[in-house]
N, C-alpha and C positions, 0 to 999 in steps of 0.2 A: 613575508612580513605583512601583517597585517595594521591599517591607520586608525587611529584612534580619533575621536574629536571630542572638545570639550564642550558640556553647554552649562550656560549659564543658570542660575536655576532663583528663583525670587523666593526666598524664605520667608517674608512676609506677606504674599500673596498666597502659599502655600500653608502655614498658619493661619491663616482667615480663611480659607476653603476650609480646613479642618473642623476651627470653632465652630463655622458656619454648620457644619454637617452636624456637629454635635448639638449644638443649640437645636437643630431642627429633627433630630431624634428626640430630644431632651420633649419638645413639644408635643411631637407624636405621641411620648410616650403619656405625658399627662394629660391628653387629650383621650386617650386608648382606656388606659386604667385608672388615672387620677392619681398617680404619682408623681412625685419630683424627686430625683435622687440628693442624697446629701450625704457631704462629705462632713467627719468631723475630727480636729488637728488636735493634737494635745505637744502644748510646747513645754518643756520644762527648761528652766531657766531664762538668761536674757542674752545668751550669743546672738549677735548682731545679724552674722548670716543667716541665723537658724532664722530671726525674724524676721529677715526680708525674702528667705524661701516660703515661709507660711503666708505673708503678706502678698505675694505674687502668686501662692495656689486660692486665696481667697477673691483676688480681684478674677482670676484666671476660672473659678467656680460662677462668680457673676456675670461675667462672660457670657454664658452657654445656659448660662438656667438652673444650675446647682445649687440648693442649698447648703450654705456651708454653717459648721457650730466651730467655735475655740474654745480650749482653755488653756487657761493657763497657769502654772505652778511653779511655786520656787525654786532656785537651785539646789536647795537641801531638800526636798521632795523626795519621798520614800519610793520604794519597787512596789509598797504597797496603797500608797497614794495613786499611784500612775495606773495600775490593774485594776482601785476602784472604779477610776473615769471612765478606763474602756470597758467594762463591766457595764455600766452605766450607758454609755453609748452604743454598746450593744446590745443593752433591753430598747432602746430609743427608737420606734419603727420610722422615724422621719431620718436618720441615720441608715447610711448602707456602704459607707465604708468607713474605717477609719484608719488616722495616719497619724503614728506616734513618731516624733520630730525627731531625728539622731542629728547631732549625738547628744548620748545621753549624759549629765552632767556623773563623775565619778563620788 
């Protein structure tokens, strides 16, 4: 038989080490090369969730140094609506990643 133990573990002190580390690359790195990474979200519609999942990877980009872009489009918003933006955000060199919101309105 082998004893196990539990330990306690501080999630918020463990998420502020993280940020911390990220902000402090985030600086390195525009210190090094003169970039800043940026994220940019395409929300379509107005699910409640959806916009307080973008609204909390926005504050959670200002956090650490990220610049972040939105848009946003209606709930009748085409497949070819949503391809232009990221199209668009992917010629954007201030842009390096981007996050298209699920779900997607039908």
């Amino acid at each position: 038989l082998s004893e196990h133990t539990a330990a306690i573990i501080d999630g918020k002190l463990i998420s502020k080490q993280i940020k911390d580390e990220i902000a402090s690359e985030i600086s390195r790195m525009k210190d090094a090369i003169g970039i800043v990474p940026g994220l940019a979200v395409i929300l379509v519609g107005t699910r409640k969730d959806s916009q307080t999942y973008v609204r909390n990877k926005k504050k959670g980009c200002e956090l650490v140094g990220i610049t972040s872009h939105e848009a946003l489009l209606p709930e009748d918003a085409s497949e070819e609506d949503v391809l232009r933006l990221v199209s668009g955000f992917n010629d954007d060199p201030s842009v390096h990643g981007i996050l298209v919101q699920l779900p997607l309105p039908k």
